[in-house]
N, C-alpha and C positions, 0 to 999 in steps of 0.2 A: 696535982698534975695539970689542971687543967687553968693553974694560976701561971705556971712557968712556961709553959707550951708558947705565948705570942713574945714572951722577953727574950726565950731563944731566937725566934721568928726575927727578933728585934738587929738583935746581934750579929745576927746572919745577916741583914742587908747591910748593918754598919760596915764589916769587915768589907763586903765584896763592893761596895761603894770607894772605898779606902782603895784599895788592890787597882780599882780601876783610873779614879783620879793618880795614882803615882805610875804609870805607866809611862814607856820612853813615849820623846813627843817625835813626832812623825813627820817625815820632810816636808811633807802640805803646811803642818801647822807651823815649819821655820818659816817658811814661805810668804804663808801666809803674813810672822809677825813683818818680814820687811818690808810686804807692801805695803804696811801701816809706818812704814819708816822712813826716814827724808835720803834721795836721791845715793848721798856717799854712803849708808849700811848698804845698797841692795846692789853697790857696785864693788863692795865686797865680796859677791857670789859667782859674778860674770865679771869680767874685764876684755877692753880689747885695747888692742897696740896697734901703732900703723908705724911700719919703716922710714915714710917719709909723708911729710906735709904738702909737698910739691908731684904732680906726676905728669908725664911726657908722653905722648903717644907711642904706644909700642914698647916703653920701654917698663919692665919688666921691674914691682915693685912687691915689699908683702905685709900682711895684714896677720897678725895674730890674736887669737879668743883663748883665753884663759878662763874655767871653772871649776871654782868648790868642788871636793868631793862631799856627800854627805851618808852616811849611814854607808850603805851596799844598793845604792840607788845608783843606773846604767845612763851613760851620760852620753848624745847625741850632738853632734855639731852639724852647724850649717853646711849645705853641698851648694852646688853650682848652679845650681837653681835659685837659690837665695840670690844672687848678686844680680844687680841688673843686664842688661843686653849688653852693654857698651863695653862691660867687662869680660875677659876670656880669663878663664882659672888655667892655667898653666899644672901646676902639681900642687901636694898638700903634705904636709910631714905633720904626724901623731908624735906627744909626747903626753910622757906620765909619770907624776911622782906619790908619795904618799898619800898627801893634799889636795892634791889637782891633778886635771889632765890642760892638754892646750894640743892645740892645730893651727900649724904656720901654714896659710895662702900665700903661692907664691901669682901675680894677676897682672895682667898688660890690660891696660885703658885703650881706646879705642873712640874716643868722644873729643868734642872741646871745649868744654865747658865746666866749671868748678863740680864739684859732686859730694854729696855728705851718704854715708854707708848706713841705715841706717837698718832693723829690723831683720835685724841677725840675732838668732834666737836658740838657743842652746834647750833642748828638753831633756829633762830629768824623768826617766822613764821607773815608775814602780809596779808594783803587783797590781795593784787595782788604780791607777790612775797617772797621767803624765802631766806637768810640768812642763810650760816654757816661758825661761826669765828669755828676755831682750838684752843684748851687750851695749852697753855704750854707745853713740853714734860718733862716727870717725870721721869726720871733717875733712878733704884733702880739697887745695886747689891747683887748679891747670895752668899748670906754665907751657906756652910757646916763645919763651924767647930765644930770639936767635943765637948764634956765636958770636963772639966779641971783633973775631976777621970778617964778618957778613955783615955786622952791625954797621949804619952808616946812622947819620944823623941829618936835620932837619935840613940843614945848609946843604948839606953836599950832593952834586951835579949827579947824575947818573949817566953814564958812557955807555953806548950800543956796543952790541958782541962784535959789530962788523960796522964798516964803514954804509952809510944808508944809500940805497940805491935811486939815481934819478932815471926816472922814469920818460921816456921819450914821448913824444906828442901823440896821442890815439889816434889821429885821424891818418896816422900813414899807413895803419893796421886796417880799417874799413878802405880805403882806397885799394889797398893791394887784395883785400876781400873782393871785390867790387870785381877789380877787375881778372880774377880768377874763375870768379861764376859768370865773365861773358864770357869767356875764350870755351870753358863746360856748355854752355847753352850752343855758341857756334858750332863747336863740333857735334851735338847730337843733332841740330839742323841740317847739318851737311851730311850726315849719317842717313837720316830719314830721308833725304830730297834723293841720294844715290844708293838707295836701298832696294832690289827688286824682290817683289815678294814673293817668294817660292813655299806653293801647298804643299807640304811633305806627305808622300804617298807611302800610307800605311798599308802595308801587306794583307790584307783578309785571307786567315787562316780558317780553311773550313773542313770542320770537324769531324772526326771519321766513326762510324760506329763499330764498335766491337763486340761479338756479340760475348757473355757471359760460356756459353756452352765452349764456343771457339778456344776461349780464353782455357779453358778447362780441360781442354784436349792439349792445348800448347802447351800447358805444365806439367801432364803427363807423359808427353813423348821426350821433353826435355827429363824428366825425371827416370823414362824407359831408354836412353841414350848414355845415362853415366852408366857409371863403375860401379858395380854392387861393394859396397864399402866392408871392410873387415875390420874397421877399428871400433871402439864403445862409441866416442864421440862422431863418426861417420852414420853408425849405424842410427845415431839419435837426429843428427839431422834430415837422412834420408827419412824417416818416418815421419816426422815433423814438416816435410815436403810435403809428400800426399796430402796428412791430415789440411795444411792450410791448404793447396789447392781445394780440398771440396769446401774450405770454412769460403775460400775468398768467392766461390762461385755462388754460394748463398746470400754474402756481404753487398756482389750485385746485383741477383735478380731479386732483393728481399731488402725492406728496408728496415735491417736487423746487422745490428754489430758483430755480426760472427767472430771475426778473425780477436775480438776483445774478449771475449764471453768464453765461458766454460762448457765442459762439454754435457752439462746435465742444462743448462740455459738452453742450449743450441737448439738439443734436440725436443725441450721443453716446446720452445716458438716452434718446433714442424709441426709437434701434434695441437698446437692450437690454431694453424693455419690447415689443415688438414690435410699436411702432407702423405702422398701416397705409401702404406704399409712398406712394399718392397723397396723403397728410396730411403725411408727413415731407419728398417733392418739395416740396411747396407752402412749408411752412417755412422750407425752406433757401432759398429764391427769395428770403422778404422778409428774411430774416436775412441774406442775402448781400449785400441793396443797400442795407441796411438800414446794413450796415458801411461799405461805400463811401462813404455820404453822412457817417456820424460821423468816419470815420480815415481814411480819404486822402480826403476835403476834395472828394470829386465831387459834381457838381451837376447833377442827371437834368434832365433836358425836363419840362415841364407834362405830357405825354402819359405819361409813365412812370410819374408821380404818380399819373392815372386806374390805370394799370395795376396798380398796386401796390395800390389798394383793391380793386381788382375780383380780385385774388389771396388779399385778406385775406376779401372775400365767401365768397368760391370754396372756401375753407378752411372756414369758418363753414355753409354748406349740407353740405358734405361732412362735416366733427367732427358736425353735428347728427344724422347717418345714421348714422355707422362708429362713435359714442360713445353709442350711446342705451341700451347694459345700462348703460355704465358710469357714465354721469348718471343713471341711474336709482337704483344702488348706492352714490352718490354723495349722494342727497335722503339715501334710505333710512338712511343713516350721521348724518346732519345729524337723523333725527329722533327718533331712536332714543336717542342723545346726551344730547338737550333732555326727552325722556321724552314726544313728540309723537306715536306708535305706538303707544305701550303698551295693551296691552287691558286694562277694566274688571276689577276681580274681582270674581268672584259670591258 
């Protein structure tokens, strides 16, 4: 047993050695043999065509790549990117037979100068590795020749579109210049010599003070003068009155955005300036229902309406007592400003 044990051993590599040298050969190693092969085998695998030898600007030509199929290996053609700048790919058409596939480039040139195609590369895509042969390089040169009605030859004269124009002597064009700009100079001399000059007396408009409180009584009587309103949208701008009269009498004696700002800002800025308890109660009363009536859509009773002025009164009696340094430092600012204070000098 111990004689036959390594001749089996032996056998056993012959056979799997064998098994392995006859196996299919694999697209790398066909590949492989052409590139050890001269030029015409490996153009066996790749081919390209070109519709014409000659190309025109613009005008629309095509170029076709032809390749092998081999085994069940996934075959990729050039895109648009392949081809240089000068070229615009137009469209492409796939075709495919048992042997082969092929892609007709349909390409407008765009240059003027001859151009050879070259490094167009078809890859042969497998499970573990890819392939790419180069097609052929396609040659084409640039014709600009003209039409045979356009074409003229070396002798022949060339004739103007139009009879050629003579052209008149320049100096009769600076003399008529010349004398344009004296007759311009004369007249603004004789302008200026009989011109009298008159200071135009601007009006000085001087400036009237108004005081803040005033102003706040004048939007409340106006607003105690209308029509108690019965409709949704009457009722919302009557309420919307009051509220901005108190925002706009704060917007002057304060220099604070009222009439912009919300009504938790508003009242924010009273109690950091330390507005008076019963002035800032009051506020938030009309800015409360003030809210109501604009954002959720409530609709008070006629009697609340009363009430809501006689809060904005109430307010207005009270700022004209708890406010009277500060409307008073308030003119005082406003005259000082305008130069309405200033004392004489002696």
């Amino acid at each position: 047993m111990r004689i036959k044990q390594p001749t089996n051993r032996f056998f056993a590599f012959i056979i799997c050695f064998l098994l392995y040298m006859v196996q299919p050969v694999k697209a790398a190693d066909y590949v492989y043999y052409l590139d050890h092969q001269n030029e015409q085998q490996r153009n066996n695998l790749v081919n390209s065509y070109g519709s014409t030898n000659q190309i025109s600007v613009g005008v629309p030509f095509q170029i076709t790549l032809v390749a092998t199929k081999y085994n069940e290996e996934q075959l990729v053609f050039p895109d648009s990117s392949a081809f240089p700048n000068s070229f615009h790919l137009l469209s492409t058409t796939s075709g495919s037979s048992a042997s082969k596939d092929s892609v007709i480039y349909t390409l407008q040139y765009y240059g003027n100068q001859d151009v050879t195609l070259k490094d167009l590369r078809v890859l042969y895509l497998q499970s573990n590795d890819t392939i790419a042969l180069a097609a052929p390089p396609i040659s084409i040169s640039f014709s600009s020749i003209l039409e045979r009605n356009d074409a003229t030859t070396d002798s022949a004269s060339f004739k103007p579109l139009k009879n050629i124009y003579e052209f008149t002597n320049p100096w009769i064009y600076v003399v008529i210049g010349l004398i344009l700009l004296a007759l311009i100079l004369g007249y603004v001399f004789y302008k200026s010599r009989n011109t009298i000059d008159v200071t135009e007396q601007i009006p000085v408009t001087i400036p009237t003070y108004r005081s803040p409180i005033n102003q706040l009584l004048s939007e409340l009587e106006s607003i105690k003068n209308q029509d108690k309103p019965t409709s949704k949208e009457g009722i919302k701008q009557y309420v919307s009155a009051i509220s901005d009269a108190i925002r706009a009498y704060y917007e002057d004696l304060y220099p604070f955005p009222a009439l912009e700002s919300t009504s938790r800002e508003l009242l924010d800025y009273l109690q950091r300036i330390g507005e008076p308890l019963t002035l800032t109660e009051l506020v938030q009363v009309l800015l409360r229902e003030a809210d109501r009536v604009k954002f959720a859509k409530y609709i008070p009773p006629i009697e609340n309406l009363a009430n809501m002025l006689d809060s904005a009164y109430a307010f207005y009696h009270e700022a004209e007592y708890k406010h009277a340094r500060r409307l008073q430092s308030h003119e005082d600012d406003f005259l000082h400003s305008h130069g309405l204070n200033q004392e004489p000098s002696s």
